[in-house]
C-alpha positions, 0 to 999 in steps of 0.5 A: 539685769544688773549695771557694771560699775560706769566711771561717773564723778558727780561735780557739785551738789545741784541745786535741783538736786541737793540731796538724796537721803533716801530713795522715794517709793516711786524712783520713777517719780524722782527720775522723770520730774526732777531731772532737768539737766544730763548732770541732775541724770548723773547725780542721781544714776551715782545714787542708783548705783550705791544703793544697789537699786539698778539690779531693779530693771523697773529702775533701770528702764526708768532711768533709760527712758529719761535720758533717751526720751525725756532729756533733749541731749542725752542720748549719748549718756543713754547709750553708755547706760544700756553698753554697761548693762549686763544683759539688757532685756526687751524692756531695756531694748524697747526704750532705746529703738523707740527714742532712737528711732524718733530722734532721727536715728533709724539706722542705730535703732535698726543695728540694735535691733540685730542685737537684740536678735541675737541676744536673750531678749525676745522682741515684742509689739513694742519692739515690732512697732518701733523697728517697722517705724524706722524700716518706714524713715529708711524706706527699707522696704526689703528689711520691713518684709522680713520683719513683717514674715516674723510678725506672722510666725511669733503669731503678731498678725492678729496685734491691731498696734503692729499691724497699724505700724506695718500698713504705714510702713508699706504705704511709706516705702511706695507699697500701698497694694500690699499696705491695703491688703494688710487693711483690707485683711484686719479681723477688726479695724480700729479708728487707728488702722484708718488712720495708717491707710489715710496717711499712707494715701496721703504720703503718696499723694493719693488724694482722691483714695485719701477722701474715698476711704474717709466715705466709707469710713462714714459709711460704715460708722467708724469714729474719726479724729482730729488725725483723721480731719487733717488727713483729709483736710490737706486732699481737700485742698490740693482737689479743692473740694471745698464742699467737703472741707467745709463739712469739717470746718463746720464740725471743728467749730460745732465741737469746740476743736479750734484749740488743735493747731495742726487741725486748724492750720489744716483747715486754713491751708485747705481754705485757701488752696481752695480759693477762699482766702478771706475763711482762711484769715478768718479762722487763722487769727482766731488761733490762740497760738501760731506756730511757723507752719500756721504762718506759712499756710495762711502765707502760702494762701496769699501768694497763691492767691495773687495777693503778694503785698498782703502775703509780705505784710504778713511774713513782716508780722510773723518776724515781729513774733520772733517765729522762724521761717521753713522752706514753704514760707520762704518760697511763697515770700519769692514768690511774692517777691518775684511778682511784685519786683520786691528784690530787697526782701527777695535777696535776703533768703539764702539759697544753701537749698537743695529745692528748685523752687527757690532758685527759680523764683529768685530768678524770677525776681530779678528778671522782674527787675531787668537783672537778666544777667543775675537771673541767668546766674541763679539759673546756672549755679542751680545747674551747677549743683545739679538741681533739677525742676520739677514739673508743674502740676495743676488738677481739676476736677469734673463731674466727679473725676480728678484730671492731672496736667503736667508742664510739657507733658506731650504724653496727655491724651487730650494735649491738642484739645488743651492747646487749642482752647487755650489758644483760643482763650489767649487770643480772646483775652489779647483782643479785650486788652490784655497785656502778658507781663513776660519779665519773670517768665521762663529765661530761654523761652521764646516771646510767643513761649514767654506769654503763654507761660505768662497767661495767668500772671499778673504784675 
């Protein structure tokens, strides 16, 4: 491998790096821990190419990799690198699908793949790995298939690191029959290959597969790990199997891994989608660090609960800790806002969102109000955009089996049953005293549609 000469003018000495009177034993050591900046890359690329030291393809994919990996703005710089390279080998080519593939660019990282293809360089697991990593971002299911037919004929099969990749990526692309078939097919199946298929269930929302393979993961003795617990952790809490969710609360406090903040935040989310949204606060404010998905868990918690103000009082402190609100957080907080009438705090989120939900609880909050002009507005620029709402969805559980129900599902074979025991309990309800708030309910729904949609909420 070698390195034409790049057109590179190194500005000023840095003070990061002064001088380099001689390369040290281990290049990468100076490349990787003393390169902060796309200029301190610059310095020392100049210095690699005086000294001849690129014709070392160590060096080179050491170079590659902090400009592509390390570094958060040079993967520009990375790529002129790799364009200059006389012939880039598998080493150069893995560096470069892999970072591009992970900074959000699955689509280069695929046509540097065809490259590669075409060139002398011969793909490895770490090329098949990568590649099968972006055909899971794109949903090139077609793309992933072929790769998956080379897998089998350079006589990869047998690699447990692949084959992981190609189960996710299946299950990713909606494939789970096939992603199974390749787990069910392993000669060994590492803690690694149960966690592919558990993230694939969990990707398809296959909630109940997600806990039935955790069974038998038991069952069979295979260790577990933190990724493992938040895989089942979030299928406990949308089936609200709180018996199994507390199972692994108690494991993570027995084994000291309060310290995980993902693996916690799942233990909260699971807590409070469960209802138990004291245990929730309880182990959020024992985190030692919270980073926004933390926060818009235990958020989320409140306003699925009802308790609106406690989840605005608490989307207050996580301003106050300077932590930048997502999507989740701020459809609780309309949420919230919607049920408590709270339109000064509603009106501050900025419907540049492609998800109905917000649109719709922002609707919801002037409606609560008596702003039924400004609610129909929302309604109609969601329309305009061509948003369109998702059904709602709620589950149950019974005597072992897990009954889904969607909002206006006329196919649910048990729908007159479902009506007229709800029927029965509104009319019970009404009789002891109760009032349905129908402010927020739906715009162009009919008073009778407007309690019945209003059955559960409270003002």
């Amino acid at each position: 491998m070698a390195l034409t000469a790049l057109p590179i003018s190194p500005a000023k000495p840095l003070t990061a790096i002064t001088t380099i009177p001689q390369f040290p034993h281990n290049p990468k050591t100076l490349i990787l821990q003393q390169c902060k900046t796309t200029r301190d890359l610059n310095q020392v690329h100049a210095h690699l190419i005086k000294t001849r030291l690129l014709l070392n393809p160590a060096i080179t994919e050491n170079l590659l990799e902090s400009a592509a990996i390390l570094l958060p703005n040079a993967m520009d710089y990375a790529l002129s690198i790799f364009h200059n390279l006389d012939e880039p080998d598998t080493l150069a080519y893995n560096v470069m699908i892999r970072s591009l593939t992970y900074k959000q660019s699955p689509l280069e990282a695929f046509l540097l793949f065809k490259q590669m293809q075409e060139s002398s360089a011969e793909p490895d697991e770490f090329t098949l790995s990568s590649i099968l990593k972006a055909c899971s971002k794109l949903r090139a299911l077609k793309e992933g298939e072929q790769i998956h037919a080379h897998i089998v004929k350079c006589g990869f099969k047998s690699n447990g690191f692949v084959e992981n990749t190609l189960i996710f990526m299946y299950a990713t692309c909606g494939e789970l029959e096939v992603a199974r078939r390749v787990f069910d097919g392993l000669p060994e199946r590492a803690r690694m290959a149960w966690n592919s298929m558990l993230a694939g269930y969990m990707k398809n929302k296959c909630w109940d597969e997600v806990v039935k393979l955790f069974h038998e993961m038991l069952k069979l003795g295979v260790g577990f790990d933190e990724v493992t617990l938040i895989s089942v952790l979030t299928a406990c809490g949308r089936l609200a199997n709180l018996e199994l969710g507390e199972w692994i609360g108690d494991y993570i406090e027995a084994n000291r891994l309060k310290g995980n903040i993902a693996l916690v935040t799942s233990l909260v989310d699971m807590y409070a989608k469960c209802g138990q949204v004291e245990t929730a606060r309880r182990f959020f404010d024992q985190m030692d660090r919270r980073d926004v998905v933390a926060w818009s868990a235990m958020i989320s918690g409140y306003s699925q609960a009802n308790r609106c103000r406690e989840a605005l009082d608490l989307f207050h402190d996580m301003q106050k800790a300077n932590v930048d609100p997502n999507e989740v957080t701020m459809v609780s907080v309309l949420y919230s806002c919607a049920v408590l009438g709270a339109l000064k705090t509603g009106k501050w989120v900025d419907l540049e969102t492609p998800h109905s939900g917000d649109y719709i609880l922002l609707s919801n909050i002037y409606a609560s109000v008596d702003r039924r002009e400004d609610a129909i507005r929302v309604r109609n620029q969601m329309r305009e955009k061509g948003i369109e709402k998702a059904p709602g969805c709620s589950l149950i559980e019974l005597e072992g089996v897990i009954y889904e129900f969607f909002a206006e599902d006329k196919a649910c074979p048990h729908l007159e049953e479902v009506y007229n025991a709800t029927h029965d309990m509104m009319k019970r309800i009404k009789e002891a005293g109760y009032v349905p708030y129908t402010a927020d309910a739906r715009l162009d729904a009919e008073e009778d549609d407007k309690e019945a949609s209003a059955f559960l909420v409270h003002p």
